[in-house]
MOPAC internal coordinates of N, CA, C and O (Angstrom, degrees):
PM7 1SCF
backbone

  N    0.0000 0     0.00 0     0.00 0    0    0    0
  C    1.4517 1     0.00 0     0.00 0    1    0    0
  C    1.5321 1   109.00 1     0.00 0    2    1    0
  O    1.2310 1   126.17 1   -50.60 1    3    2    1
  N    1.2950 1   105.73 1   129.40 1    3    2    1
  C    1.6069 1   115.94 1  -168.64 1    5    3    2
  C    2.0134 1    97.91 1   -61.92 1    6    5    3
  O    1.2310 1   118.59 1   -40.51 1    7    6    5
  N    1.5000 1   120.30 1   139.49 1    7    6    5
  C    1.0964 1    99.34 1   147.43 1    9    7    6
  C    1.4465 1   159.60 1   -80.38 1   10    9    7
  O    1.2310 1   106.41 1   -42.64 1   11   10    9
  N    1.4605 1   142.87 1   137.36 1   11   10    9
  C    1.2348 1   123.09 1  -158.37 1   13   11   10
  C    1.8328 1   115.48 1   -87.02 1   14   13   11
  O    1.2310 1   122.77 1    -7.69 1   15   14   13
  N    0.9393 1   112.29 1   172.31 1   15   14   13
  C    1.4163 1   110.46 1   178.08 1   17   15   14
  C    1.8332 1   111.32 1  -172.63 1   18   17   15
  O    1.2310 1   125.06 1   -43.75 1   19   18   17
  N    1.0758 1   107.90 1   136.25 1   19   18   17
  C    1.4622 1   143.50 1  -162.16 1   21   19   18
  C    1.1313 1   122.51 1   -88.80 1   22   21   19
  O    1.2310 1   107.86 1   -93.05 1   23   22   21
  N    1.3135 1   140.26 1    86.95 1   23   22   21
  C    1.7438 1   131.13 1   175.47 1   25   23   22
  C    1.4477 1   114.71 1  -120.81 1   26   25   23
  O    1.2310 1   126.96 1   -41.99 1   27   26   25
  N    1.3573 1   104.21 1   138.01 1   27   26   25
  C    1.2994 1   111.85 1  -159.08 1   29   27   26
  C    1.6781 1    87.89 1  -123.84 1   30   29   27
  O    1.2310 1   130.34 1   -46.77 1   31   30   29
  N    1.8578 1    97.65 1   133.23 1   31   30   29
  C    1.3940 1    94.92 1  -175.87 1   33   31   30
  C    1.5529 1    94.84 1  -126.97 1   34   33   31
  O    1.2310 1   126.01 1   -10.27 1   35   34   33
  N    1.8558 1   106.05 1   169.73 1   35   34   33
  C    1.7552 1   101.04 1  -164.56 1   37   35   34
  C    1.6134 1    81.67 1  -113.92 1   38   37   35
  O    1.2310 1   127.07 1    -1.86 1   39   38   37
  N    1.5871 1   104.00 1   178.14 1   39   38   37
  C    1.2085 1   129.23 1  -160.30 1   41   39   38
  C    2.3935 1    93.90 1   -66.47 1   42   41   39
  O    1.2310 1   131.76 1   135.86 1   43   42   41
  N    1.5882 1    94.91 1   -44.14 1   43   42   41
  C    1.5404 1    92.43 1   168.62 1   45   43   42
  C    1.5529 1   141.60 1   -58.40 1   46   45   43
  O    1.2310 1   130.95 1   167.38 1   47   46   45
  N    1.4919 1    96.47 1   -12.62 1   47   46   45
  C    1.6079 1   109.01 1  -174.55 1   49   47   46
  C    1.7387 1   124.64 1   -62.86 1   50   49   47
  O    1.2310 1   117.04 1   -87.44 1   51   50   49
  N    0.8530 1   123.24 1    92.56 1   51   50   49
  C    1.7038 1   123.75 1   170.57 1   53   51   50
  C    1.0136 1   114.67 1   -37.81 1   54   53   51
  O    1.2310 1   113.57 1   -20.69 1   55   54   53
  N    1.4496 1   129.76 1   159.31 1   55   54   53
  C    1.5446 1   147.11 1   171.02 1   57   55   54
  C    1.7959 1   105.95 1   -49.48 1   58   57   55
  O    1.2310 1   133.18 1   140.01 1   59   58   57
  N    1.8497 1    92.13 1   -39.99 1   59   58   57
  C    1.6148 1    87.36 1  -171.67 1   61   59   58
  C    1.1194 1   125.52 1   -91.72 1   62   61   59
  O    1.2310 1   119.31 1   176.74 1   63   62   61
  N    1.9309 1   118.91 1    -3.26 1   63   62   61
  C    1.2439 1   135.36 1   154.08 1   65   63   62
  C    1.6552 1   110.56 1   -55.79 1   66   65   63
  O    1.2310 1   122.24 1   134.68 1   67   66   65
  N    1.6510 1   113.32 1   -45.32 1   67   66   65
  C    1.2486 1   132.30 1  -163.86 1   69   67   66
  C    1.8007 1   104.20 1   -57.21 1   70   69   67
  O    1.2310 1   122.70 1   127.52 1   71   70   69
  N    1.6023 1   112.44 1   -52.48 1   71   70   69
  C    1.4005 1   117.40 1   179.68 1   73   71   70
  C    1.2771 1   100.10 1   -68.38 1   74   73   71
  O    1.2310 1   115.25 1   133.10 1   75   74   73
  N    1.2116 1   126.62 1   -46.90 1   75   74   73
  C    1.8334 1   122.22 1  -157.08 1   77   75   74
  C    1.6284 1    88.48 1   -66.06 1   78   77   75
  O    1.2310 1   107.73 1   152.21 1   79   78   77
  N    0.9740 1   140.50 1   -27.79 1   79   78   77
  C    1.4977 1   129.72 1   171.98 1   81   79   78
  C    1.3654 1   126.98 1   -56.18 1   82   81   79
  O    1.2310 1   125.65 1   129.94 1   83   82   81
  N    1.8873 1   106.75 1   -50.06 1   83   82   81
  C    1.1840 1    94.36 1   168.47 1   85   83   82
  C    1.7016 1   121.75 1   -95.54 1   86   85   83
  O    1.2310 1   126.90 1  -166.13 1   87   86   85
  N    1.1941 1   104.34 1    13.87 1   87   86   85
  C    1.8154 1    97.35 1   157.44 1   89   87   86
  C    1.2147 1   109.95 1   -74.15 1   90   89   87
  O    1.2310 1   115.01 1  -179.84 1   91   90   89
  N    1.5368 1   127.06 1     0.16 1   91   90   89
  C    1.3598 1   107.88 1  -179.41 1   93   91   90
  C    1.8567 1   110.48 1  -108.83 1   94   93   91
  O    1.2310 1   132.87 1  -168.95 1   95   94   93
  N    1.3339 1    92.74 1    11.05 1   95   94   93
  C    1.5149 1    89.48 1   170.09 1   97   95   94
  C    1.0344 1   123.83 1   -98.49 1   98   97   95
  O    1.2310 1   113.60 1    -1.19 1   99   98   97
  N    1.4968 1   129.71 1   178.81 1   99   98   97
  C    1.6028 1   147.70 1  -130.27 1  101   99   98
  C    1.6797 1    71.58 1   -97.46 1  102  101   99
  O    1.2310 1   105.23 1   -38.60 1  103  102  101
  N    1.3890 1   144.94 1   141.40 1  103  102  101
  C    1.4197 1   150.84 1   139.09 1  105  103  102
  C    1.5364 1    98.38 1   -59.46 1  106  105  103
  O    1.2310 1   122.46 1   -31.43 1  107  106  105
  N    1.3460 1   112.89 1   148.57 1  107  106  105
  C    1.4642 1   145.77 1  -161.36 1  109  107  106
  C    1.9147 1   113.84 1    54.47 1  110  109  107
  O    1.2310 1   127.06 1  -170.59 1  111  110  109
  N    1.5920 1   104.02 1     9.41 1  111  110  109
  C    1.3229 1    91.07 1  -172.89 1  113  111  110
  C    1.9662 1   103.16 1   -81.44 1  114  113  111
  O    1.2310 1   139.55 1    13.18 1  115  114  113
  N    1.4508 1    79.69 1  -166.82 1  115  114  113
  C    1.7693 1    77.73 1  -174.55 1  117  115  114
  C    1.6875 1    78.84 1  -127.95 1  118  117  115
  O    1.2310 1   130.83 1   -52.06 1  119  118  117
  N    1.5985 1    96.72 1   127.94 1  119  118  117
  C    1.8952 1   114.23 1   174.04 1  121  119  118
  C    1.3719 1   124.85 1  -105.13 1  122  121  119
  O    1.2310 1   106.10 1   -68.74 1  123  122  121
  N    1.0825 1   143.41 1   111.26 1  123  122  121
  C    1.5012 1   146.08 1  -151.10 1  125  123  122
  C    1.4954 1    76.45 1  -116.72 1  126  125  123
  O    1.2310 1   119.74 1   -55.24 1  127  126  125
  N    1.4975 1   118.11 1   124.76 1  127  126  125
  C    1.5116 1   135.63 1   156.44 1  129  127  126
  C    1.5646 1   107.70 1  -134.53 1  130  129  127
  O    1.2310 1   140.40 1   -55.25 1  131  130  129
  N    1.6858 1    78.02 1   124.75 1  131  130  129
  C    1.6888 1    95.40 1  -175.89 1  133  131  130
  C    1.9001 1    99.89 1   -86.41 1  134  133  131
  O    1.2310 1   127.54 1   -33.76 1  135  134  133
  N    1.1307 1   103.09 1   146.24 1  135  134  133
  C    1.3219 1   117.27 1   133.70 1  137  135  134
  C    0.9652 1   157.55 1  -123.95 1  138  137  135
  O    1.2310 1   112.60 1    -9.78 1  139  138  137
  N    1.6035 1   131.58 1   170.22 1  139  138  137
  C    1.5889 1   112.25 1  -149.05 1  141  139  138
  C    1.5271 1    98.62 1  -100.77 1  142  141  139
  O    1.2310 1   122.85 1   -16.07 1  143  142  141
  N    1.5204 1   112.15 1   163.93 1  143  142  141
  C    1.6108 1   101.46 1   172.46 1  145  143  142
  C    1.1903 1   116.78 1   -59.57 1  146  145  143
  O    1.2310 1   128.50 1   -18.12 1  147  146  145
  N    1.1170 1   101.24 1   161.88 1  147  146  145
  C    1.7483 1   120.27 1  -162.01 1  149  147  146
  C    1.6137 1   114.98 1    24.86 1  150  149  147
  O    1.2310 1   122.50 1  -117.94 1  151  150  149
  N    1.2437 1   112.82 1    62.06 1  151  150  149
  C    1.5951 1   109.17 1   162.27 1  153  151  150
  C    1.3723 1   107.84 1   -86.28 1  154  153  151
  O    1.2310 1   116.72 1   -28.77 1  155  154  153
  N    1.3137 1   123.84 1   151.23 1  155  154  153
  C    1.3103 1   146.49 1  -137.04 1  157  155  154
  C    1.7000 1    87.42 1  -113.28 1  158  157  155
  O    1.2310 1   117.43 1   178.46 1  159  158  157
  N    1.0962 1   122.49 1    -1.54 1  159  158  157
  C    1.5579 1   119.07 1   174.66 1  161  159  158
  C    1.6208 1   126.46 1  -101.90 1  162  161  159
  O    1.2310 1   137.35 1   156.80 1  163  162  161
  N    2.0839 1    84.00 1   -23.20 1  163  162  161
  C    1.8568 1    78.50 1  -176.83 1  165  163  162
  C    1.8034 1   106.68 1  -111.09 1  166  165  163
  O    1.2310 1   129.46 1  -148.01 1  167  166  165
  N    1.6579 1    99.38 1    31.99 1  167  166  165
  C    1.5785 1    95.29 1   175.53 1  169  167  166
  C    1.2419 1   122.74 1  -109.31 1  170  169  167
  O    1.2310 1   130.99 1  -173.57 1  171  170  169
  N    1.9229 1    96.40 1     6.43 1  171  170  169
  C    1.6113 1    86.24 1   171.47 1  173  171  170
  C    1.8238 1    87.55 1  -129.53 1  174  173  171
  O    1.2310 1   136.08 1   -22.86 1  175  174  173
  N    1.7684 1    86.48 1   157.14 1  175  174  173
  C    1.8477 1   100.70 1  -166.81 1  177  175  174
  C    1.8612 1    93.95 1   -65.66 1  178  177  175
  O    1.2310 1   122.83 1   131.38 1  179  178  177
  N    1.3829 1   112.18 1   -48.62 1  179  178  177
  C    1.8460 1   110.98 1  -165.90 1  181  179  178
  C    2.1532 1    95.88 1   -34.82 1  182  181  179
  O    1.2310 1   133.42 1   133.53 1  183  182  181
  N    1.5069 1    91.66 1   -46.47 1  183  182  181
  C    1.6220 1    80.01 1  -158.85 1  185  183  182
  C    1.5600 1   104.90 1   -80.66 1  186  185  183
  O    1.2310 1   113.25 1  -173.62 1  187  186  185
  N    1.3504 1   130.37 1     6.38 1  187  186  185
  C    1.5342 1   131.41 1   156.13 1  189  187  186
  C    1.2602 1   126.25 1   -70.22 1  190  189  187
  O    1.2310 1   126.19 1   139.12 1  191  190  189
  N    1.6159 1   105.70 1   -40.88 1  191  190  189
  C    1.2527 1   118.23 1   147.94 1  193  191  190
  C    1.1318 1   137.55 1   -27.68 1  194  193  191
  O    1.2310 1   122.69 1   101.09 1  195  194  193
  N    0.9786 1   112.46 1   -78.91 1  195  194  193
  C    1.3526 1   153.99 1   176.13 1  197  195  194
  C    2.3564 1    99.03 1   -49.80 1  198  197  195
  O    1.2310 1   132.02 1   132.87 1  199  198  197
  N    0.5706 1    94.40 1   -47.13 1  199  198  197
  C    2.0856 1   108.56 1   165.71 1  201  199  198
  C    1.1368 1    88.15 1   -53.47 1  202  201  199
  O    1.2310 1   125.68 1    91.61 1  203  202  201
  N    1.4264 1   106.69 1   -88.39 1  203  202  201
  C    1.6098 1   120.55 1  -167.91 1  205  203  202
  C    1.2859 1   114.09 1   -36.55 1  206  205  203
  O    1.2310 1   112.19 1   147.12 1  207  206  205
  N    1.1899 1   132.34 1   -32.88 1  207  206  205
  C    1.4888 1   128.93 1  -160.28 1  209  207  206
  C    1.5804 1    96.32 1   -86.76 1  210  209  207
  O    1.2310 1   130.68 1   140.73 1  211  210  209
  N    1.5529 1    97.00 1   -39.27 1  211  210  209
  C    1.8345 1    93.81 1  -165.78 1  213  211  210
  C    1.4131 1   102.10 1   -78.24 1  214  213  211
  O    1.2310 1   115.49 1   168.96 1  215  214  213
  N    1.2121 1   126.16 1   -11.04 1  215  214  213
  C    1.4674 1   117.84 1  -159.97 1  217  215  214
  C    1.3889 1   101.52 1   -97.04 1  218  217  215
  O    1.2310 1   123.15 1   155.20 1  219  218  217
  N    1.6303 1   111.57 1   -24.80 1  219  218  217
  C    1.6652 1   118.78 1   173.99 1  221  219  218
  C    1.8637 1   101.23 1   -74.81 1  222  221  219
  O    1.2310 1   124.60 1   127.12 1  223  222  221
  N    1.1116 1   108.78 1   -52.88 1  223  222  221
  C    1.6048 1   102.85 1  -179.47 1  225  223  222
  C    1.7301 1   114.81 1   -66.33 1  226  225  223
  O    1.2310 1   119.23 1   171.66 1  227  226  225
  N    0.9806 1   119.07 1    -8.34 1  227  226  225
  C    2.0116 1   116.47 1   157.66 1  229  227  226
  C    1.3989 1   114.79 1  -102.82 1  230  229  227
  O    1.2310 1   123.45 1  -159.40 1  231  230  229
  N    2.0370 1   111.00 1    20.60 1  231  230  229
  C    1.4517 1   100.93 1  -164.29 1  233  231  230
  C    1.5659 1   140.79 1    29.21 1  234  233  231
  O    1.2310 1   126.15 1  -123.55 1  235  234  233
  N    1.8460 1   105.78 1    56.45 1  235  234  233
  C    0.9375 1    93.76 1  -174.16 1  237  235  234
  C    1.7879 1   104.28 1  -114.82 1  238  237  235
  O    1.2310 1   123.81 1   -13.85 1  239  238  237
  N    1.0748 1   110.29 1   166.15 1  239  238  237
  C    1.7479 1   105.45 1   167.38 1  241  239  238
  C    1.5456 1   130.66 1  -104.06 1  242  241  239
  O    1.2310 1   125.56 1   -91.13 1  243  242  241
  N    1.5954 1   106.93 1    88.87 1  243  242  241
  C    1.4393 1   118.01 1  -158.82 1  245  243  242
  C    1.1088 1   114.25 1  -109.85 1  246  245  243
  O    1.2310 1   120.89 1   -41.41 1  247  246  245
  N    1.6596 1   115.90 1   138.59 1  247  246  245
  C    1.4143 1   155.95 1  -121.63 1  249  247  246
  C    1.3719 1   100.69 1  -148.10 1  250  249  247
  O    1.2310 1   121.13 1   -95.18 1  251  250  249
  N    1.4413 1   115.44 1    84.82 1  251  250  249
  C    1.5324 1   123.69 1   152.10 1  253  251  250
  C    1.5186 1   123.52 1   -65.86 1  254  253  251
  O    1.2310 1   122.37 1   -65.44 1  255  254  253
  N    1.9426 1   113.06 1   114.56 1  255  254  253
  C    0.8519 1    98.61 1   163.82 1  257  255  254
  C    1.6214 1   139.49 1  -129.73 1  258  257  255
  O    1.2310 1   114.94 1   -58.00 1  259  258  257
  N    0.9969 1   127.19 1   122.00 1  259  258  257
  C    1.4022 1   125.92 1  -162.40 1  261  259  258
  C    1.4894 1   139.11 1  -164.42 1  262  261  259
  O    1.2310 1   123.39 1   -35.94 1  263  262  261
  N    1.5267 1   111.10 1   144.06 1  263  262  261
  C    1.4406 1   103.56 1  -153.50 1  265  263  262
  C    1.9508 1   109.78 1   -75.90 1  266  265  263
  O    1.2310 1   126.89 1  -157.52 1  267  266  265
  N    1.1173 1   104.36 1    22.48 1  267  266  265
  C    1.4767 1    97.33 1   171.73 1  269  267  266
  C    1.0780 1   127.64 1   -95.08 1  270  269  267
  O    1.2310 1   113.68 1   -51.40 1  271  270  269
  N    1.4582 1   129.57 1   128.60 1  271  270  269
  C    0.8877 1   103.87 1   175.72 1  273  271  270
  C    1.7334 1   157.32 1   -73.20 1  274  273  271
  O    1.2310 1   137.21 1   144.48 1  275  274  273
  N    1.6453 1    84.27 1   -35.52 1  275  274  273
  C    1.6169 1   112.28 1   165.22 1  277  275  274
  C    1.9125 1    95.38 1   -52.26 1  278  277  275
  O    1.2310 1   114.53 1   104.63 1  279  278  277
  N    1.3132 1   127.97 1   -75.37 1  279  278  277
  C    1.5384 1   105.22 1  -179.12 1  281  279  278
  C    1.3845 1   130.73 1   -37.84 1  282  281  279
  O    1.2310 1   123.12 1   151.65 1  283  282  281
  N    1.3370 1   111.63 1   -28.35 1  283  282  281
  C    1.6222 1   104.41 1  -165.14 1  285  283  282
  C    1.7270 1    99.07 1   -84.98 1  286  285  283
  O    1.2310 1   123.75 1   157.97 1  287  286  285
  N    1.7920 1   110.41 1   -22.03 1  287  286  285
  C    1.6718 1   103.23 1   163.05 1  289  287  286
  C    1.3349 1   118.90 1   -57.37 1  290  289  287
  O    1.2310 1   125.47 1   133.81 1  291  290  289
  N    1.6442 1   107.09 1   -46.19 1  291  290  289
  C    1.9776 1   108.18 1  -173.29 1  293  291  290
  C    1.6936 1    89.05 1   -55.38 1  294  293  291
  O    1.2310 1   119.47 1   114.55 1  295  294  293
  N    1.1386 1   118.62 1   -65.45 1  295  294  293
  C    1.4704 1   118.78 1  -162.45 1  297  295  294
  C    1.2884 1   105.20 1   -22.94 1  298  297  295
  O    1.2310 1   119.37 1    84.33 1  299  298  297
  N    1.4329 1   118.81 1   -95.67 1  299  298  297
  C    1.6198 1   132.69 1  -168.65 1  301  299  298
  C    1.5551 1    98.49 1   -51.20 1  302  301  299
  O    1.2310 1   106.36 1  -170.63 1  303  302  301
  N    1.2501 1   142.95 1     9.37 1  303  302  301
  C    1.6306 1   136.51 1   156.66 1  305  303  302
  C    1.2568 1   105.38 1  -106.47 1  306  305  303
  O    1.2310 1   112.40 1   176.28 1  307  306  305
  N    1.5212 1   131.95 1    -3.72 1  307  306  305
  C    1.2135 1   106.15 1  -177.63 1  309  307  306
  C    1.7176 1    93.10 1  -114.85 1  310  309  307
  O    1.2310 1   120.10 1   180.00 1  311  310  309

């Protein structure tokens, strides 16, 4: 069973804070990162992308989570 792991990011966190987080996780785990309302990272699709890409290149299985709604649309399109 893959392990899980938890990152909690603040409304200040950059895209490039956002990856340097999950380079620090276990590869093959599965990462649930919350974000906070209105973070300035998950309202545009490039920087969902941009998650997705890094989280596929450390093979990881990542789990956006958050009460917005407009993000959780970019999410499942990007």
């Amino acid at each position: 069973m893959a392990a899980i792991e938890v990152i909690y990011l603040t409304r200040q966190d950059t895209i490039d804070a956002a990856c340097e987080m999950l380079e620090h996780s276990t590869p093959g785990s599965q990462v649930w990162m919350v974000l906070p309302w209105r973070a300035k990272l998950g309202l545009k699709l490039v920087n969902l992308k941009r998650l997705k890409r890094t989280a596929q290149n450390l093979a990881l299985d990542l789990r956006l989570v958050t009460r917005h709604l407009y993000t959780r649309s970019l999410a499942r399109e990007a």
